[in-house]
ZAKE-211978 format. One record per residue (C-alpha): z, y, x. Coordinates in steps of 0.001 Angstrom, whole numbers, padded with zeros to 6 digits, always signed. Each point is the difference from the previous one (the first is absolute). Layout:
BEGIN
ZYX/...
END
This chain:
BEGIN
+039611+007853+007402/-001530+000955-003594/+000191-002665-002236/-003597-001384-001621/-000840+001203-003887/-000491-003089-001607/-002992+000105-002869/+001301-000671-003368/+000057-002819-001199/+001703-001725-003938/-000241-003770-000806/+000419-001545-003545/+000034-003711-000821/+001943-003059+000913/-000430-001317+004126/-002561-003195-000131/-001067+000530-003624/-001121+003292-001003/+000901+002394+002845/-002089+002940-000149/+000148+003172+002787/-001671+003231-000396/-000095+001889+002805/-001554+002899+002135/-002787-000591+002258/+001374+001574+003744/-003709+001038+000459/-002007+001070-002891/+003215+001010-002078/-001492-001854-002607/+002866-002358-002471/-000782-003538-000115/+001341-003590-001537/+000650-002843+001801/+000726-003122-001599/-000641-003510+000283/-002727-002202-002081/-000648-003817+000286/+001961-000487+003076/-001737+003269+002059/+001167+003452+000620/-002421+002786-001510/+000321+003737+000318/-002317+001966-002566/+000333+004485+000341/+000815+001742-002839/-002334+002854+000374/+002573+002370-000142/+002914+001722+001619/+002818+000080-003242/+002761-002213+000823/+001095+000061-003609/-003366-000978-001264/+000384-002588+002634/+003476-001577-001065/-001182-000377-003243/-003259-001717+001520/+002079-002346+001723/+002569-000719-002898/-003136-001092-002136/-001724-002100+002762/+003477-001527+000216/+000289-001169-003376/-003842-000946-000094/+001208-002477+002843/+003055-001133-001672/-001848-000999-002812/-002673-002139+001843/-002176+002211-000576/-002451+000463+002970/-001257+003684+000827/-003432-000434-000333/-002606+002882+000573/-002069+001047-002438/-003338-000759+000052/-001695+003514+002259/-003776+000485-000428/-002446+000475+003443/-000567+003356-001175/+003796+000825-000810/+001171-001493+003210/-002701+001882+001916/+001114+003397-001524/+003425+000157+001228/-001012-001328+003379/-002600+002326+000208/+002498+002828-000995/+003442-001115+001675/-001352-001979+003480/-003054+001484+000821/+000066+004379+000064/+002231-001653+003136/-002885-001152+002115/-002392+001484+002144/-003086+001959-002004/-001916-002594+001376/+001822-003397-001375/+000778+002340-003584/-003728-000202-000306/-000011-003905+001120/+002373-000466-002545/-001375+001416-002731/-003206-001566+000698/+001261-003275-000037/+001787+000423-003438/-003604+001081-001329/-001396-003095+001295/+002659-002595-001008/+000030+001435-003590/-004032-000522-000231/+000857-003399+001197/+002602-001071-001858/+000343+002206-002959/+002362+003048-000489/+001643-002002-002726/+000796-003660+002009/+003407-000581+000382/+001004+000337+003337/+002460-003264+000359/-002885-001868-001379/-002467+000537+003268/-000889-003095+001856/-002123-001933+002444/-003120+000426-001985/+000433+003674-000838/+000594+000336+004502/-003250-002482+000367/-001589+002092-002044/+000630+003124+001156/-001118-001209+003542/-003132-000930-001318/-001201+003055-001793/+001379+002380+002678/-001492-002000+002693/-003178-000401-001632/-000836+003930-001111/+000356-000506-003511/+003620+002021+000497/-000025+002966+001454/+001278+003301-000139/-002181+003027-002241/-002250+001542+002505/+000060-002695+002918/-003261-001120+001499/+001558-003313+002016/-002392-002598-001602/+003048-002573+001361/+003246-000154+001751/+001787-001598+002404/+003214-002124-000440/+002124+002832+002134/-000581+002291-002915/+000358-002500-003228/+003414-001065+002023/+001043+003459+000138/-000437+000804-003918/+001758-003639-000432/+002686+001226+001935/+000454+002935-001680/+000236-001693-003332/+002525-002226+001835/+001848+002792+000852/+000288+001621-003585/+001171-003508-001347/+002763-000439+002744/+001426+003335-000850/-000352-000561-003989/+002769-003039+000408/+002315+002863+001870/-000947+002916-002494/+002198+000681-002982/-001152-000055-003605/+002720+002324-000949/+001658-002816-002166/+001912-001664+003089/-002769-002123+000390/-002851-000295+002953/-003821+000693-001072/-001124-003746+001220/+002301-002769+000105/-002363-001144+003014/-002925+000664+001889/-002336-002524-001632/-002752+000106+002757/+002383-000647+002545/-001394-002287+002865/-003778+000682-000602/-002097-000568+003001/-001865+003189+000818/-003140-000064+000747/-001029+000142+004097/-002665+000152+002140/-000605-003171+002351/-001292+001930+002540/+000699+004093-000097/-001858+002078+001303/+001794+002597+002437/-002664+000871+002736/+001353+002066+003459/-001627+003418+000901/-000870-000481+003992/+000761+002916+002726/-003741+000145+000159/-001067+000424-003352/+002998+002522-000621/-001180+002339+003417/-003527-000284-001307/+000966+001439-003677/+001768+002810+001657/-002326+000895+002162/-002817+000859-003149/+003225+001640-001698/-000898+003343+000042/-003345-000787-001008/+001419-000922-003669/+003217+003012+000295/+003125+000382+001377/+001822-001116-002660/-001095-003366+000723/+000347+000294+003608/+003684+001164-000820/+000538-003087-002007/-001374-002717+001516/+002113+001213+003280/+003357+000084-001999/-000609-003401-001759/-000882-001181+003440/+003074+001458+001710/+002741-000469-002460/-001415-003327-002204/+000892+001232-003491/-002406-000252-002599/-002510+002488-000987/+000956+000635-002707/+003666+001370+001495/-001957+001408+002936/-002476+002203-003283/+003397+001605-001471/+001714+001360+002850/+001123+003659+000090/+000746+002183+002732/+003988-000182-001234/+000114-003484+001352/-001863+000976+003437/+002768+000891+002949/-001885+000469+002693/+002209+001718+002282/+002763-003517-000434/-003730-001984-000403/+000838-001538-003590/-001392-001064-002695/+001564-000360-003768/-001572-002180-002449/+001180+000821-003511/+000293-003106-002335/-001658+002160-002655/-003065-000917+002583/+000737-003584+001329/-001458-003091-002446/+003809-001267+000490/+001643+002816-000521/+001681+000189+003434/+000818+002875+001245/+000794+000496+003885/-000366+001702+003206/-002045-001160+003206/-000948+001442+003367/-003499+001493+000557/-002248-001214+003055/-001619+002814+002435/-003215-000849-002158/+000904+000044-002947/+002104+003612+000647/-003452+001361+001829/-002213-001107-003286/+002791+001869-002641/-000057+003502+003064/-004162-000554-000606/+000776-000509-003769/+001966+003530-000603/-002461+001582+002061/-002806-001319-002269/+001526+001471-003082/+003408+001861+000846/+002973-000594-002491/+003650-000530+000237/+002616-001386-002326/-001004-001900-003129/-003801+000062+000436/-001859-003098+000680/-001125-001167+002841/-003413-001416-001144/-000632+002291-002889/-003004-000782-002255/-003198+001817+001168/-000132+001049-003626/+003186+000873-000902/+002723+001162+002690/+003371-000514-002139/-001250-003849-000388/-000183-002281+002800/-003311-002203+000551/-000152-002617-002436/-000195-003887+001448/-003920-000572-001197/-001051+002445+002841/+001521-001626+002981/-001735-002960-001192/-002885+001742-000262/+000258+001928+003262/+001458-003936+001751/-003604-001515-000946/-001844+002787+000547/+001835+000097+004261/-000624-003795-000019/-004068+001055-000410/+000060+002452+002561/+001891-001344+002362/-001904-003411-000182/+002513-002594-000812/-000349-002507-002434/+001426+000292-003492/+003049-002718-000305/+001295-000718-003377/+003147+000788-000620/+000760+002144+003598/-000069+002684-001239/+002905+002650+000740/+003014-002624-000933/-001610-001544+003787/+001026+002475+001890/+003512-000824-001445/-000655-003576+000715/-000986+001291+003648/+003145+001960+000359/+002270-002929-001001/-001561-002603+002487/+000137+002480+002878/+003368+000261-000164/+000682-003418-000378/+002062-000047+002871/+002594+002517-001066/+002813-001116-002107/-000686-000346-003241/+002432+002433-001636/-001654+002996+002192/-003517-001328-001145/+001362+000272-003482/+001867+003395+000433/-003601+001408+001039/-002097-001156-001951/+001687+000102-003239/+000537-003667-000678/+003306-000921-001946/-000769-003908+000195/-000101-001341+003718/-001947-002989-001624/-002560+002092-001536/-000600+001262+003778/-000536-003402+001396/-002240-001686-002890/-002054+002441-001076/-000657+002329+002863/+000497-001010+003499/-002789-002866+001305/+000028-001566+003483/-002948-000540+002371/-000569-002395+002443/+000823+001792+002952/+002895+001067-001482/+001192-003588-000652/-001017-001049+003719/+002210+002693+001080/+003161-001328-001967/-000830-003183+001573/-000244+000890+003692/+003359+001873-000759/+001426-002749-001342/-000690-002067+003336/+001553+002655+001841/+003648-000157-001607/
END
């Protein structure tokens, strides 16, 4: 048997007083410290991959401790702070969260001020935040939302969360950790009482397909595959022929597509391989080419605001009422609750989910009959 390559590793300092390791991170590669302050173990990364820059990191944060001398951060601005996460964390995210993230910067700076120190941030900079953001006031350049809901304040919140978590693990290149701590640690997001997530019905899904063709069978093509597979329309817009086998009768869904960034493989249903063999007859293309090009322009696929567009416009002609916040995301919703009898790692596996929990409390719903049915099976046991 080979033996295992341990990562390198030098410590400085005396045990229990001013120990100090630097060592190299098995993942990332990345040198770090670890040492021990007030009682508590911290690790801080260097930023950098020289081990001799390193041992002379660690001799100085050793004799910084020896003295008494506690290795405090310096103070980081918003705006600094924002820059390196902005350049280091994010270019690794989907296109789609780069552009939450950057978005959210822009709107905490207006908010607090490029120039506030970012340990200083506290309850009444989050309460106020919430406020403006929830009331219009904050919003991004461009956006016509009069108001927003508490899903999407809690989701820039979180974000800023995020950025302050990773600044207490994020070297300074002095030995020493951006934050000391995350100083809005433990504030209550803000939540809706009651949230809205309505169900699309078998009904109301047959009668939009059957005006489909009336709007174009790009529609007709992607209300089908939402229907059939329960991704998201936007993952469902910005597939390409590549990740179409039909022959095996699978599907790949690229994380450079998927809000989550999840990337994975599921089986395609008799329908939803019939609507993609009507789909290549409709505009014939193999490899890379999209499946639901833009009318306008064929090396783009269609952006989002038209199947919104084309949803509303298949409600009108196919005579169902217009339910706030159905939309495509409840055909998802329908997907989820129809399956509710499988296991819930298959339900997850096809529909994309990586959080069982997210499966069961925000998109499957039970009915009546459904619950009178557990029942009379539980008398049967």
């Amino acid at each position: 048997m080979g033996s295992t390559k341990k990562s390198w590793s030098y410590k400085t300092g005396e045990r229990s007083r001013n120990r100090v390791r630097a060592f190299e991170d098995s993942k990332s590669g990345m040198l770090m410290l670890e040492f021990y302050e007030a009682g508590k173990r911290k690790r801080v990364s260097l930023g950098h991959r020289d081990r001799g820059k390193a041992k002379q990191q660690a001799d100085e944060a050793a004799a910084r401790i020896g003295k008494a001398e506690p290795l405090r951060s310096e103070d980081i601005t918003l705006q600094e702070l924002f820059d390196i996460y902005l350049g280091e964390v994010t270019p690794g995210k989907t296109l789609r969260v780069q552009m939450h993230d950057r978005a959210a910067a822009k709107l905490f700076l207006r908010c607090f001020g490029a120039r506030r120190s970012a340990k200083e941030l506290n309850r009444r900079d989050w309460d106020r935040f919430v406020k403006e953001r929830t009331s219009g006031r904050l919003r991004p350049p461009g956006s016509h939302v009069p108001v927003v809901g508490p899903r999407t304040v809690s989701k820039d919140l979180k974000w800023l969360l995020a950025v302050l978590n990773w600044a207490t693990m994020a070297g300074d290149g002095r030995g020493r950790a951006l934050l000391d701590q995350n100083p809005l640690k433990g504030m209550p997001l803000p939540s809706e009482p009651s949230p809205r997530r309505p169900l699309a019905t078998q009904e109301r899904y047959e009668a939009m397909v059957a005006v489909a063709d009336q709007i174009g069978w790009r529609f007709r093509v992607a209300l089908v595959l939402s229907h059939e597979t329960g991704h998201r329309i936007g993952a469902v817009r910005q597939l390409r022929w590549s990740d179409i086998d039909l022959e095996r009768g699978t599907v790949r869904w690229r994380k450079q597509g998927d809000k989550i960034g999840h990337e994975h493989d599921t089986p395609l249903s008799p329908q939803a391989k019939a609507v993609l063999e009507s789909a290549r007859q409709e505009e014939p293309a193999i490899g890379d080419a999209w499946i639901l090009p833009s009318p306008k322009d064929r090396t783009k696929p269609c952006r989002a605001e038209l199947f919104t567009k084309w949803w509303k416009r298949a409600e009108g002609l196919a005579g169902v009422e217009h339910v706030e916040w159905l939309g495509w995301h409840g055909l998802r919703r329908k997907f989820a609750t129809e399956l509710r009898q499988e296991p819930l790692r298959d339900i997850c596996d096809l529909g994309g989910w990586k959080n069982p929990e997210t499966v069961v409390q925000c998109y499957q719903q039970s009915n009546e009959a459904d619950l009178r049915a557990a029942l009379k099976r539980r008398a049967t046991v």
